[in-house]
N, C-alpha and C positions, 0 to 999 in steps of 0.2 A: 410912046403912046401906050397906056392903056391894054391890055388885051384882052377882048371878049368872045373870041371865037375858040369854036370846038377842034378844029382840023389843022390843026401843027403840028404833025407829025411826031419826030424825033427831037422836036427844038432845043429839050433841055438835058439831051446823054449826058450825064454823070455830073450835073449841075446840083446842087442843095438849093431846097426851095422850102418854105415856111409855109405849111398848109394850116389856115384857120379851121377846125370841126368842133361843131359845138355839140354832134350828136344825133343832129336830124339826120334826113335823106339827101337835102341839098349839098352838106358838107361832105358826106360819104361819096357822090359821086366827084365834086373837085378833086376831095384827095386819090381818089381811080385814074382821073384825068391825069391830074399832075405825073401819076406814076406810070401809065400809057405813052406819055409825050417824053420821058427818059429822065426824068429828075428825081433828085433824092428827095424825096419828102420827109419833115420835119413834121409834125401835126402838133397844132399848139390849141389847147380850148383857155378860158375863160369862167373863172367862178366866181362871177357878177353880182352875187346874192340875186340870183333867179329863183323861182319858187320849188322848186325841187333840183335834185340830185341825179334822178333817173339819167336827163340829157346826158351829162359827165360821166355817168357809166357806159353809155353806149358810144360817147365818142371814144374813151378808151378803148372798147373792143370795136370800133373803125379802124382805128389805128392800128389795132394789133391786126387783124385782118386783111387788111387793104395793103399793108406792108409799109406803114410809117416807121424811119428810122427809131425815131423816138417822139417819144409823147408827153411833151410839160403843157403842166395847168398851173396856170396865174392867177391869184386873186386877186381883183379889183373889187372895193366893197361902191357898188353903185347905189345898192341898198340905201345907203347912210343919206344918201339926197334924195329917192324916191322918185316920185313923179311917171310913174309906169305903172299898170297893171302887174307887172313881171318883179316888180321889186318893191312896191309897196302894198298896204293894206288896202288894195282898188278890186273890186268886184273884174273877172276876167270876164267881156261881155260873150254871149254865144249867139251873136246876130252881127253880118257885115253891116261895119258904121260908114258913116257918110264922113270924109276928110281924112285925116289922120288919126289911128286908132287910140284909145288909151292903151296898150300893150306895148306901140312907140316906146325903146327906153331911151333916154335923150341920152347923144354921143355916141348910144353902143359901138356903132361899128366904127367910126372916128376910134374911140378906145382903144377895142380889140385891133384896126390892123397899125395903132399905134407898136401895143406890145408887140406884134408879129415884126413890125420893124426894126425897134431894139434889137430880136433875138434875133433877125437878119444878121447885123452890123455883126453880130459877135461870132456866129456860125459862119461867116462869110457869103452868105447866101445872097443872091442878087433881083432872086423872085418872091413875090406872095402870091398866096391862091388865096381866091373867097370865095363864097358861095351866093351875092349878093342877086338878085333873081327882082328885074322890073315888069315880068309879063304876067303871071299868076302869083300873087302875092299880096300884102294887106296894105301897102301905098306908104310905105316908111321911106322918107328922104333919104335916107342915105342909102338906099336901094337902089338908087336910080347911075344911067352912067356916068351923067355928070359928078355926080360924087366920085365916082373910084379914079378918075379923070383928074379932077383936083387934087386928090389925095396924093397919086403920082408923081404930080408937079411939086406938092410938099413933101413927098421923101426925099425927092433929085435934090432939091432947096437945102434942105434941114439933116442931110447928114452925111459920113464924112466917104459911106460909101458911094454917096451919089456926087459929090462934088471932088474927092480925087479917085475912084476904084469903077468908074467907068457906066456907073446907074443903076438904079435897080427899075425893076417891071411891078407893077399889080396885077394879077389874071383874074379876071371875073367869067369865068366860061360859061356860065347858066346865065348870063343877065339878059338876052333879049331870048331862052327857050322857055313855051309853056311849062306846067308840071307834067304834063302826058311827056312831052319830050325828054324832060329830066326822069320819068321813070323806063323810060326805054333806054334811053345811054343807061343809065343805071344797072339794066339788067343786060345789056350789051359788055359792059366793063366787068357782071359777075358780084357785083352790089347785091347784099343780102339785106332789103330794107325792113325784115322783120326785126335787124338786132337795130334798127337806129329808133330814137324818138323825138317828136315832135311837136306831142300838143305841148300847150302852155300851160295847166294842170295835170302833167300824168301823177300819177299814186305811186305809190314807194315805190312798187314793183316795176314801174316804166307803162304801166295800160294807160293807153285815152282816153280822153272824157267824151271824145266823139262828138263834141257840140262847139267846141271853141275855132276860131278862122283858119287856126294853123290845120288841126285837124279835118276840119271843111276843102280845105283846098287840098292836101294831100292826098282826103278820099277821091275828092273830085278826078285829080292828076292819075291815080289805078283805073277807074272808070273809065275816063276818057280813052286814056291806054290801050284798054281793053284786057286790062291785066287782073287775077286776084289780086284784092286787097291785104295783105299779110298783117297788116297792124293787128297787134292783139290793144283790145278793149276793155276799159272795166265794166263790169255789169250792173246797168242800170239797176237805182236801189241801193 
């Protein structure tokens, strides 16, 4: 089954595990997690032709930080079929929309813990971590736990560690905490969420546009907290 919870202890002492960071704050604390609970973490991102670069620097220095063995970035050009705010020529809305957002990039996360799967099989690794998050977040389906649940069942299914080398796990450990909750484990684990980014337009330099859902919600999740805000901003104008 699945695993979504926070409090497993020691469960993975000196296990290899394939942590997904894409750079934000959410990914930063899985990959804390995963290295609290005794596993080797691997930290793999994704260069999906997303609108900027910023996220991919910052997940790099997550991973150097947080104590990823190593850090490979795959390209998948998602780009090339579009249909997203994040990887087409779509206006990035700065108002919560009613349904599913256009920033939604169809597959993403199907994609991304495909490739995490691959480099499972090879590393010998029997875990994935995500950062997938269905309580304060913008209503992406494959957020949700039934996603990470089926996905499971098609790694066990579909490859050759799950059918002779014993199974592999998915860990979604943020999926039923608010954002307030995710920035207290955060600063509990020693997550430094100034170095991660998360709008969906930041500027070359990594600053927020402070108007987009991603960045709404993140601010929200310090607020709530009760924490400073660390996100650096661009300046309006």
């Amino acid at each position: 089954m699945a695993s979504t919870s926070t409090s497993k202890g020691r469960e993975g002492e000196g296990r290899r595990a394939v942590v997904l960071v894409s750079g934000g704050m959410d990914s930063a604390v899985v990959l804390a997690i995963a290295r609290e609970r005794g596993f080797v973490p691997y930290a793999l991102s994704v260069r999906y032709g997303q609108r900027h670069s910023a996220e991919l620097e910052a997940a790099a220095r997550t991973a150097a930080r947080l104590g990823a063995v190593a850090h490979k970035v795959v390209e998948v050009d998602l780009r090339s079929i579009g249909g997203s705010a994040l990887t087409a020529d779509i206006a990035v809305p700065e108002a919560p929309a009613e349904g599913i957002p256009v920033t939604y990039v169809p597959a993403r996360n199907t994609i991304m813990l495909s490739v995490a799967l691959g480099w499972a099989e090879v590393l010998g690794a029997r875990d994935l971590f995500c950062g997938v998050n269905a309580v304060d977040y913008s209503g992406y389906p494959d957020c949700r736990p039934a996603f990470i649940e089926a996905f499971e069942r098609l790694a066990n299914l579909a490859t050759k560690a799950g059918v002779e080398q014993g199974g592999l796990r998915v860990h979604a450990p943020l999926i039923a905490m608010s954002k307030a909750d995710i920035v207290r484990e955060g600063l509990r684990l020693g997550v430094d969420f100034a170095q991660t980014v998360s709008c969906y337009q930041a500027d070359a330099d990594g600053r927020a546009c402070g108007r987009c859902d991603a960045c709404r919600l993140r601010a929200e999740g310090f607020a709530r907290a009760g924490v400073a805000d660390p996100t650096r901003y661009a300046k309006a104008g």
